[in-house]
N, C-alpha and C positions, 0 to 999 in steps of 0.2 A: 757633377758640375759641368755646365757646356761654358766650351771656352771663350776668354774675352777675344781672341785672336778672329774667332768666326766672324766677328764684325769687320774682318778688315775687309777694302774692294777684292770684289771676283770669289771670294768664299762661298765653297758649297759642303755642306754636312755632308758627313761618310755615312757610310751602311754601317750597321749593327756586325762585331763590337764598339768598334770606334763613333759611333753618333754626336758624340759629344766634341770630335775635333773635324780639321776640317780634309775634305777629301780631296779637293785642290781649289786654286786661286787662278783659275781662268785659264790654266795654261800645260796641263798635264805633262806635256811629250818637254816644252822648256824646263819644266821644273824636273824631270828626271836627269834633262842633260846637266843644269846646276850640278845634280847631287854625285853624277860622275865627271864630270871636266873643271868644276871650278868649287863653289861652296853652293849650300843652300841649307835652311834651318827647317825643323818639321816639329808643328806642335805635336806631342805626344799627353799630352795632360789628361788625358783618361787614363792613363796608365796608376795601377795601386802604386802608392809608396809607403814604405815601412822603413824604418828606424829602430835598431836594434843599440842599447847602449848600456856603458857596465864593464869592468873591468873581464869579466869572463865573457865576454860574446862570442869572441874567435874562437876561444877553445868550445865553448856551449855550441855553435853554430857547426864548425869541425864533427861534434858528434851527430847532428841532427843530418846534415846536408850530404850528399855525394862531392862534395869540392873542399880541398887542403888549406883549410883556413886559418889554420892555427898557425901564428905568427907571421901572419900575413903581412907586407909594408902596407905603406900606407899607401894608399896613392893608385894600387895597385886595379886595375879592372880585373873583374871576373865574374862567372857563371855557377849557380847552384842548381840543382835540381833535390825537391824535397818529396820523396818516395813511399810509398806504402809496401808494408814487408815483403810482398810480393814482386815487387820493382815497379810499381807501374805508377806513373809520374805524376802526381798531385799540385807540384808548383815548379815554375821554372822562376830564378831569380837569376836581375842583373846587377853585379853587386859591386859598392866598391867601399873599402873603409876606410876615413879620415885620419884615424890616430886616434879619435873618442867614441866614433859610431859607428857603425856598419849601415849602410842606405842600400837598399834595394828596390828596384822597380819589379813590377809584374803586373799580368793582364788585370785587364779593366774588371772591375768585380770581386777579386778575390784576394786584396788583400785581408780585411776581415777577416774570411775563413785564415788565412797564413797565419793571421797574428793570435786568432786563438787559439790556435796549434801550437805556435810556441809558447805562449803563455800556459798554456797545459804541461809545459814540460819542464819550466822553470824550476822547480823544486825549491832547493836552499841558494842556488846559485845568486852572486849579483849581477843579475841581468836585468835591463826593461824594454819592452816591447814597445811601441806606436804604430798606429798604421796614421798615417799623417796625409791621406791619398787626399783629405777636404782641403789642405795647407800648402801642400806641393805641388809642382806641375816639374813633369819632365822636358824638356825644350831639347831635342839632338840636333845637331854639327855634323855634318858631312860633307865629304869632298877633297879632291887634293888640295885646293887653299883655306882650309879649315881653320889650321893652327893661325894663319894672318887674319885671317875673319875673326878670330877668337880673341886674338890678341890687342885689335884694334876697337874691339867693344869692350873689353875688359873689366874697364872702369864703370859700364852701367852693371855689373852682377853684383848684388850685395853681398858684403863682406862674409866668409867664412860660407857663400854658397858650395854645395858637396858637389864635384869635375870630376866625371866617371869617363876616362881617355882609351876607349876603345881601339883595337888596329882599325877600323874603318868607320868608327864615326864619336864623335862626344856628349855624352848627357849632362844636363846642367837640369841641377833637383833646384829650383826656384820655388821660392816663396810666390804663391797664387797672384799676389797683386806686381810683382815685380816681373809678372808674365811680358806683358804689353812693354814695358819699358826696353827690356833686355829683346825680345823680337827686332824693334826699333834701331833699338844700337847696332844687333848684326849685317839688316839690311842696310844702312846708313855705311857700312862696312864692306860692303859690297857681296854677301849671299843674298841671295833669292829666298822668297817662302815657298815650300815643298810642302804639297799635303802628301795624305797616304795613298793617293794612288802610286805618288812616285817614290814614294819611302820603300811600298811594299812590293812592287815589282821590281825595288835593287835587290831588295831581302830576299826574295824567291829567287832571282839572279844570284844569288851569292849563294844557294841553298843550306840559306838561314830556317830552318821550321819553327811554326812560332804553337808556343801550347794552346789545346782548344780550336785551334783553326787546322791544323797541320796533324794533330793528335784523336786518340781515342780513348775510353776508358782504359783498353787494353794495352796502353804501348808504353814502351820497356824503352830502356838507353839507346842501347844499341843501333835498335830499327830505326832510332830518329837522328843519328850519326852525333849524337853528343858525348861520346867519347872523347876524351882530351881536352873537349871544353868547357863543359859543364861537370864528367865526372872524370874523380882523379882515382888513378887504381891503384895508386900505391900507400892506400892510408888504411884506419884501422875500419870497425868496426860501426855503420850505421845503416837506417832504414833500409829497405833495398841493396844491401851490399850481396847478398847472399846470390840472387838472382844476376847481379851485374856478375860476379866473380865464377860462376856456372857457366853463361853464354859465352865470357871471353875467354875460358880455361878451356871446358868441354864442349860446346856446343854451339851455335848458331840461332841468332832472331830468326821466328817465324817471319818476319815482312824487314821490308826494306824500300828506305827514301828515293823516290826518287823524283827528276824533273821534269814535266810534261812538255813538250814545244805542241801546244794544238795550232789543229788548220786556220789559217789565218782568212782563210775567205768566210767561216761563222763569224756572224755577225756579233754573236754573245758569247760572253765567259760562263763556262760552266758553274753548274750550284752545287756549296761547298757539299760535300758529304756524299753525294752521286756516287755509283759505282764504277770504277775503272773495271771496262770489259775486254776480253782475250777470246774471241771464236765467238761472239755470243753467250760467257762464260763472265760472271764478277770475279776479278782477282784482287779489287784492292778497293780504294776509295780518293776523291779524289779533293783534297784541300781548299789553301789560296790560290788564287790563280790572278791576272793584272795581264793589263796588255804595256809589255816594257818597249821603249821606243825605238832600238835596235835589233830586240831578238824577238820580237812579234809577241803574241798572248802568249804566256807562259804562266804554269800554275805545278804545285807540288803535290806528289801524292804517296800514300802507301802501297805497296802491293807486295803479295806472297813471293816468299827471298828464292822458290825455286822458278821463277818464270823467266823463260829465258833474256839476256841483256840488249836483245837485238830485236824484242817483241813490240809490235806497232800495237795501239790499244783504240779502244773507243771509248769518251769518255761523256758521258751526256748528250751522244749522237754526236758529239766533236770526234774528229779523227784527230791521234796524237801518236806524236813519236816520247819514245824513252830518254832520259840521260843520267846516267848511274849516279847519283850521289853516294849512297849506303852499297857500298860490296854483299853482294849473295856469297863472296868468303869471311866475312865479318865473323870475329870469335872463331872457336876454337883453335886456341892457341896451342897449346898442351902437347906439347912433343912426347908419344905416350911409345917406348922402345917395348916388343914382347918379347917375351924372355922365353926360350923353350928348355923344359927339362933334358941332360945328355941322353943322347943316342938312345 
């Protein structure tokens, strides 16, 4: 679905995955300031939405997911990641449950695949699935005047819409046609429309990684610093538990997050997936990248957890400096005491 929002003045479509919303409204460098000094709204309505509902979903979802869902409040934000037994990350979900549903957003494309996975695994339970991604649009809220921006449009969001209240920003799962309306009301409210240049260069600012842009077939929890947010380590037994509970006990991710600052005299942003090079040498690869409007082009990438923390890189002929996100100490926790036989 391309959004109705694209028609508004100054709209320009985004790159692929996002094509379908818009990538800014005339004003790039303003609308990031919006989204860090005052409010500004950002259509996300490419984003899959899923609907999970039924009396067992938190406990069904608790076994499926890396995140402590079981008896969840309501109201509550949080993050899943849904794993192949191996660990290696299949779906990141943003989630939040009402009291009757559990709603999640995830990248553009795959809800489908999500929802027949968990319909695959429904069994006897009372569970139901939707992927509802033709019905819903996600609209996020960000900013310090957020909560006022929010509250003074309030009355255009139709009744019983699902308010997923992030620490730095708010999704509102809107009914597709109530897009346009609720937009209206926030600006008339005093945010600004934010596309995704400036959404995504907060996100890289905030060393937010996002699946598929940020990720690889190969990448595990840990490398992508979702620990504590996405997975919870004190619960039982599901997909990828095995691999999470190995690195953080015994051992340490092969690669690790981190934040690119490139030279800002390149004229262009590197292309996702490019090799981050060390000596003439690929150590890693290199993600999203955005030029944010205080800390110049910045972009995320992976690279091997043994390179040093102070290593300058090149990354698509761009010179870049490093900034640690993900620790090369990450994992191995395991205080292992050796015991020697006497004397």
């Amino acid at each position: 679905m391309t959004s109705p929002l694209l028609k508004r003045p100054g709209a320009v479509s985004a790159e692929t995955p996002d094509t379908a919303i818009a990538a800014h409204y005339g004003e790039p460098s303003q609308e990031q300031r919006a989204l860090e000094r005052g409010s500004g709204w950002t259509d996300r309505g490419n984003r899959g939405v899923v609907r999970v509902t039924g009396p067992d979903r938190l406990s069904w979802l608790h076994s499926l997911t890396s995140q402590f869902l079981d008896g969840i409040a309501p109201g509550t934000a949080t993050e899943a990641l849904v794993m192949d037994a191996k660990g290696h990350i299949l779906h990141h979900l943003s989630a939040v449950d009402d009291g009757t549903s559990l709603w999640a957003h995830v990248e553009p494309g795959t809800a489908a695949e999500l929802t027949r996975f968990l319909d695959s695994m429904r069994f006897m339970l009372r569970v139901e699935v939707a992927d509802l991604s033709d019905e819903r649009a996600v609209l996020t809220v960000a900013g310090p005047e957020r909560a006022a921006v929010l509250g003074a449009a309030g009355s255009a969001l139709p009744p019983g819409t699902p308010v997923r209240v992030a620490d730095d920003e708010t999704d509102l799962f809107l009914p597709v046609d109530a897009l346009e309306a609720v937009a209206d009301a926030l600006t008339a409210a005093g945010a600004r429309p934010a596309g995704m240049w400036a959404y995504e260069a907060r996100r890289i600012a905030a060393h937010r990684p996002r699946l598929g842009l940020d990720t690889d077939h190969r990448a595990i929890a840990h490398e992508m610093g979702w620990i504590g947010s996405a997975v919870h380590l004190e619960k039982g037994c599901y997909p990828g538990q095995e691999t999470v509970a190995r690195v953080h006990n015994l051992g340490r991710p092969p690669r690790r997050l981190v934040m690119l600052h490139l030279d800002g005299t390149a004229e262009r942003l590197p292309e996702r997936g490019a090799p981050v090079e060390l000596d003439g040498r690929a150590v890693g690869f290199v993600g999203s990248s955005a030029r944010h409007f205080e800390l110049g082009p910045v972009a995320l990438g992976l690279v091997k957890r043994n390179i040093p923390v102070d290593a300058d890189f090149t990354v698509d002929g761009i010179a870049a400096g490093q900034e640690v996100v993900v620790s090369p100490d990450t994992g191995a926790n395991a205080e292992i005491t050796l015991r020697r036989r006497p004397g």
